[in-house]
C-alpha positions as CSV (number, residue, x, y, z in Angstrom):
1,X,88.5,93.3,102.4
2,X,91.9,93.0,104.7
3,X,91.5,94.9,107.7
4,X,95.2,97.5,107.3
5,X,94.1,100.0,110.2
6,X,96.9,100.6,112.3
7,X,97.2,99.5,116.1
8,X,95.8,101.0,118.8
9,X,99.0,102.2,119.7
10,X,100.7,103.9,117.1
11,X,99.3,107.2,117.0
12,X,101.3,109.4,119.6
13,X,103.1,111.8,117.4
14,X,103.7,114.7,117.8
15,X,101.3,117.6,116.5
16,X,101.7,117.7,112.5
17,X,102.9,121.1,112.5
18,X,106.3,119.8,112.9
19,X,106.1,118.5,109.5
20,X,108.1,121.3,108.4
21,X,107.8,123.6,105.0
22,X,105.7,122.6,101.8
23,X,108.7,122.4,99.9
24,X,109.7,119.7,102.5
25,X,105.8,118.1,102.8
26,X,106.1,118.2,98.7
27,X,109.6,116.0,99.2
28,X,107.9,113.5,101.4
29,X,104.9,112.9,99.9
30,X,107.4,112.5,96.4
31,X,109.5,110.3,98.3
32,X,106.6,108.1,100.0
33,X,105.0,107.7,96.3
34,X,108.3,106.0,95.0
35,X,109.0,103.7,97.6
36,X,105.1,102.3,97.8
37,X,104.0,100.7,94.7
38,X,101.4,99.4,96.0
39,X,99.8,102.9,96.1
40,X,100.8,104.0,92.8
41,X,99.3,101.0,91.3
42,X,95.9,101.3,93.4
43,X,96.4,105.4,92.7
44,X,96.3,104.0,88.8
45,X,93.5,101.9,88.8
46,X,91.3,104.2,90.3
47,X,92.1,106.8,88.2
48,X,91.6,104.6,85.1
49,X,88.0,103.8,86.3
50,X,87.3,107.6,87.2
51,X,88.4,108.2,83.8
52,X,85.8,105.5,82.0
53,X,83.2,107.2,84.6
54,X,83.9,110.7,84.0
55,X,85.1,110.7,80.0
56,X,82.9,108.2,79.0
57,X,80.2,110.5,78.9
58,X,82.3,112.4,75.9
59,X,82.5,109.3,73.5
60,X,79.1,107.0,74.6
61,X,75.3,108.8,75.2
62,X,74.7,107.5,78.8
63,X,70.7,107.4,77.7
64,X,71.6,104.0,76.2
65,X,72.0,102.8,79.5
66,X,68.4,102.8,79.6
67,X,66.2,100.1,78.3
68,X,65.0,99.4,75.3
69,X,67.4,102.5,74.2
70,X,69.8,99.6,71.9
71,X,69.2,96.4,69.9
72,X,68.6,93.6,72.6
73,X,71.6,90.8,72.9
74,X,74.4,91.6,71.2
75,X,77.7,90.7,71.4
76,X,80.8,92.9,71.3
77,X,81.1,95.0,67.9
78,X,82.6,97.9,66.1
79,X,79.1,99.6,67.2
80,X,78.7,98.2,70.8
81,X,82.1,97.5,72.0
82,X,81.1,95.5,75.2
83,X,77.7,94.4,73.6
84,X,74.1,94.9,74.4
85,X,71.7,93.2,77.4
86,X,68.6,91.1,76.7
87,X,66.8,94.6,78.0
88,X,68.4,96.3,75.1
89,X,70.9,98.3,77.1
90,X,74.1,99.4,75.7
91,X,76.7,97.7,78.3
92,X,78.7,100.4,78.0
93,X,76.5,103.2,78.7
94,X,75.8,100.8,81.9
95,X,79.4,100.7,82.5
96,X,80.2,104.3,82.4
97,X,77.0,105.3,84.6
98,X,77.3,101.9,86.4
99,X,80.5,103.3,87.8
100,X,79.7,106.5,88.7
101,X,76.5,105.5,90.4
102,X,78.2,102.2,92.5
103,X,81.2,105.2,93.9
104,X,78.8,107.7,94.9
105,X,77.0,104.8,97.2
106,X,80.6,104.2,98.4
107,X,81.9,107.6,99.1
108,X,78.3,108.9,100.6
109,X,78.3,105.9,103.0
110,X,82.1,105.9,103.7
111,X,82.4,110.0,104.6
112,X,79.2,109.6,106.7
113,X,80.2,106.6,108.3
114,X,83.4,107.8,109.5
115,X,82.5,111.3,110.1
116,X,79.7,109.6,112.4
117,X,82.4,107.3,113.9
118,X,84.7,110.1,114.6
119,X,82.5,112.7,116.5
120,X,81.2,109.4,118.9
121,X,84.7,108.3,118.9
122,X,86.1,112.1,120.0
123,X,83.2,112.1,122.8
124,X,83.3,108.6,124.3
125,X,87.4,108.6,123.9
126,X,87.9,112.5,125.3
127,X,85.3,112.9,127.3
128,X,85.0,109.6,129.0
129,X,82.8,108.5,131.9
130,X,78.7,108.0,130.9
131,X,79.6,109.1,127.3
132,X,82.2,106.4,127.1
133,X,79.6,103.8,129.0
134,X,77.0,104.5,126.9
135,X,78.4,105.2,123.3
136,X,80.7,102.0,124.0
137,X,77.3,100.1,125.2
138,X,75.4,100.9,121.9
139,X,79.1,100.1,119.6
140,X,79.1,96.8,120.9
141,X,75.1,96.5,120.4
142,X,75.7,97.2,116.7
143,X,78.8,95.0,116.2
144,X,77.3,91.9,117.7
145,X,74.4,91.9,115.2
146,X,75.3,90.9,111.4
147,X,74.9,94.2,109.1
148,X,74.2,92.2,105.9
149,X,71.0,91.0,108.4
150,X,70.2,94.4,109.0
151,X,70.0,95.9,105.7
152,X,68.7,93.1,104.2
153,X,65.7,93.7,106.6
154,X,65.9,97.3,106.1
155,X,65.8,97.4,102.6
156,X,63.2,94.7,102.1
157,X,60.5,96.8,104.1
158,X,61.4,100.2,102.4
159,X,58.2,101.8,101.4
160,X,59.7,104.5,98.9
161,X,61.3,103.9,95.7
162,X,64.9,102.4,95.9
163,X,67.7,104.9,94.9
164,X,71.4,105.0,95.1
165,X,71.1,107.9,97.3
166,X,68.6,105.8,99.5
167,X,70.7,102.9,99.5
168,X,73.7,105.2,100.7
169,X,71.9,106.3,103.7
170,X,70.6,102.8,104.3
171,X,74.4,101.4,104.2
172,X,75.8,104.6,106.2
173,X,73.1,104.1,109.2
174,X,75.8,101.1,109.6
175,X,79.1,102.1,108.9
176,X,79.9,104.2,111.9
177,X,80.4,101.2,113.9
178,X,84.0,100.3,113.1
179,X,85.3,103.6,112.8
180,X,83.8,104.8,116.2
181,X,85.3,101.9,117.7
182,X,88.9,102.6,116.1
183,X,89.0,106.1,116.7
184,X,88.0,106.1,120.2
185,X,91.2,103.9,121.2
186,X,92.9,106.1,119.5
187,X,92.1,109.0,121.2
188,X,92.4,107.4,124.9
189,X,96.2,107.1,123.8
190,X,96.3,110.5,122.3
191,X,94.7,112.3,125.4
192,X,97.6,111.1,127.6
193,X,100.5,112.2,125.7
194,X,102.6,115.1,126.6
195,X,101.5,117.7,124.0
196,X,98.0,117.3,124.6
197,X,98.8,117.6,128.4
198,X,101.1,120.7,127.8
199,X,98.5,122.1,125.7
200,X,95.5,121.4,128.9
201,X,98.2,123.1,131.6
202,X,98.5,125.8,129.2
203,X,94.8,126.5,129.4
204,X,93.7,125.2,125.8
205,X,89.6,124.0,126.1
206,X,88.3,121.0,125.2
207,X,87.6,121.8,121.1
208,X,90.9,123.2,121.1
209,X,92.7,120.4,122.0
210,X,90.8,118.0,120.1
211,X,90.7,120.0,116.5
212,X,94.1,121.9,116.6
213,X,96.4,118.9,118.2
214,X,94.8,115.8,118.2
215,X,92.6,115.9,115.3
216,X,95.7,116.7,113.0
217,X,97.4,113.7,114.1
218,X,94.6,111.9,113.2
219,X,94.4,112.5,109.7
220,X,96.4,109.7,108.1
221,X,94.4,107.4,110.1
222,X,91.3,108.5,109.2
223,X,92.2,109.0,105.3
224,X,93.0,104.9,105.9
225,X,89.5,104.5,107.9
226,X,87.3,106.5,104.7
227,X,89.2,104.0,102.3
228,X,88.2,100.4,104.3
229,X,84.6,102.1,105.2
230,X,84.3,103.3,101.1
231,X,85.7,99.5,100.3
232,X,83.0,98.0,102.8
233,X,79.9,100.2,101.6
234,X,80.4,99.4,97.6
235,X,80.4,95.8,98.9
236,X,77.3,96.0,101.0
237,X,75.2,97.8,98.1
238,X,77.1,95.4,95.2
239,X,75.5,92.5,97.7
240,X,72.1,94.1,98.2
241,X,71.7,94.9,94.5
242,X,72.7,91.1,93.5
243,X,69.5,90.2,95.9
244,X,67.3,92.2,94.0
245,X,67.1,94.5,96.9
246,X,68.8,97.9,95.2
247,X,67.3,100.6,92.8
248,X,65.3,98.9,89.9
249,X,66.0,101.6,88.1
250,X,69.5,102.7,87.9
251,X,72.2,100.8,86.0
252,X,74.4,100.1,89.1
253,X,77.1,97.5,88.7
254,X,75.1,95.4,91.3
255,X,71.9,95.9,89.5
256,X,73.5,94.5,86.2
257,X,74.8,91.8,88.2
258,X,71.5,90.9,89.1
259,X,69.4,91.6,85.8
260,X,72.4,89.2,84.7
261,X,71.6,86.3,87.1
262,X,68.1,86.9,86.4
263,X,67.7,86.1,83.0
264,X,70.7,83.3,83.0
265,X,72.9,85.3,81.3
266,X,76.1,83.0,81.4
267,X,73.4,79.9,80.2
268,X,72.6,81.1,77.6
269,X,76.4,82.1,76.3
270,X,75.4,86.3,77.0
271,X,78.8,86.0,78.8
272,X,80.1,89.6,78.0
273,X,76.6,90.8,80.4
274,X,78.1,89.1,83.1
275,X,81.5,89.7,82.9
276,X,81.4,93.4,82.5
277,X,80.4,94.4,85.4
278,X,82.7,91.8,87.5
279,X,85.9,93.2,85.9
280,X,84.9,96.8,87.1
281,X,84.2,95.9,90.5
282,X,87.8,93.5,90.9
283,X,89.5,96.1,89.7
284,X,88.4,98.6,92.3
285,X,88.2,96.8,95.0
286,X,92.0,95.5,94.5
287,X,92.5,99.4,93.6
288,X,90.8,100.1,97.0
289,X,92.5,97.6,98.5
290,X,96.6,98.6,97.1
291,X,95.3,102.4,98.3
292,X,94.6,101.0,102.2
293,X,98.1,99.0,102.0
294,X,99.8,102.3,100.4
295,X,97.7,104.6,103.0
296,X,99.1,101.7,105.8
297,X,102.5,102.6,106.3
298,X,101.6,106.7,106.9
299,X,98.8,105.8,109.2
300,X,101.1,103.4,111.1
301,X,105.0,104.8,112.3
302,X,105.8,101.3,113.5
303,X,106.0,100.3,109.4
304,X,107.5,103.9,108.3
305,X,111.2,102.5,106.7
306,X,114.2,105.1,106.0
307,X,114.1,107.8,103.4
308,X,111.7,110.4,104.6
């Protein structure tokens, strides 16, 4: 996906307790929604999805998304509305824990990645001198080798039994790159500005600095950064699973992918096997993707426009 985190220089605002009153923070937010459609939209398409993962469960018995738990290749019906694989899988079932299962890879990589990349950011940005050297030494390390490569090798050599919780970890012990990167240019700005200087003459420690006036300021940016590093995860475990590399199984959208390509779905006209799954994961990755433009513009004053 687009990389829409701000520039390196953007964050130097003042500490976000002059945002003023809730009833004023209530008026912002109100006024931000209107004028960004493209976060409305994204806001929508997520929801839709967490709706077909969460309520689903009311109206379809997620044990069909086992095998052999339905009749085996059949098309859409009154019975099966998005029909049934050649394992005899309701592709529904599959879709609703499919869902569920493919976000919580996404958000367990994503918070760990970033909450990773933001204490190493904090120390090599803040603290500077060998901390800088050698957490910017080991960044770079990381970056310069290809991550598909890395997982690839990781998960082909895994002795336990794939999960999604596994494959989570697997992705996360990767995603702390960018965001540590990111954040620590962001806080060699930040430690120079006048309120965080007022606040060290003033006699404020280190952890006070960092969590009650830089940390605040920060937020925006990293709600932007747990987006792109949710967006990136779903798209390293969607890729691993269409190896044959993810849980065996769980009925992850990757997983059906591949189960899909397996057994030639599309060549032998099971079209409605394949497609499923590909029209959940475009529309939330462009939902992801209309969230990080939305998320842009208040992670980035330099594209704030009049009204707020």
């Amino acid at each position: 996906m687009p990389d829409h985190s701000p520039s390196s220089s953007t964050l130097g605002a003042p500490p976000a307790g002059t945002w003023g009153s809730a009833s004023r923070q209530r008026r912002t937010i109100t006024l931000y929604l209107r004028r960004n459609p493209s976060l409305l939209i994204g806001l929508f398409l997520l929801g839709v999805l967490a709706a077909i993962a969460i309520g689903g469960r009311l109206v379809v018995d997620i044990s069909m998304a086992d095998p052999l738990s339905a009749p085996a290749v059949r098309a859409p019906s009154w019975d099966y509305p998005l029909g049934t694989d050649k394992q005899g899988r309701n592709l529904f079932a599959v879709l609703v824990v499919g869902t569920w299962l493919t976000c919580k890879v996404g958000l367990i990589s994503g918070v760990l990645g970033v909450l990773t990349g933001t204490i190493l950011g904090f120390v090599a940005g803040y603290f500077g001198r060998w901390w800088d050297a050698v957490i910017s030494l080991v960044v770079d390390v990381f970056l310069a080798v290809p991550p598909l490569l890395i997982l690839i090798v990781i998960s082909a050599n895994l002795e336990t039994t794939m999960t999604t919780t596994t494959m989570a970890l697997i992705i996360a012990s990767l995603a702390w790159r960018e965001p540590a990167r990111r954040i620590r240019s962001q806080v060699l700005i930040m430690r120079e500005m006048a309120y965080v200087n007022t606040a060290r003459l003033n006699g404020t420690g280190s952890l006070g600095i960092i969590f009650r006036e830089m940390m605040p300021n920060l937020i925006p940016y990293l709600m932007a950064s747990l987006v792109l590093a949710t967006s990136a995860a779903m798209l390293s475990s969607v890729g691993l699973e269409a190896l044959g590399l993810g849980p065996q199984n769980e009925p992850t959208l990757g997983m059906t992918i591949y189960w899909a390509m397996h057994y030639s779905a599309l060549l032998q006209g099971y079209w409605w096997w394949m497609m499923t799954p590909l029209l959940v994961l475009i529309l939330l990755f462009l939902g992801l993707y209309l969230v990080t433009v939305g998320l842009d513009e208040l992670a980035n004053p330099r594209l704030k426009r009049g009204g707020v």
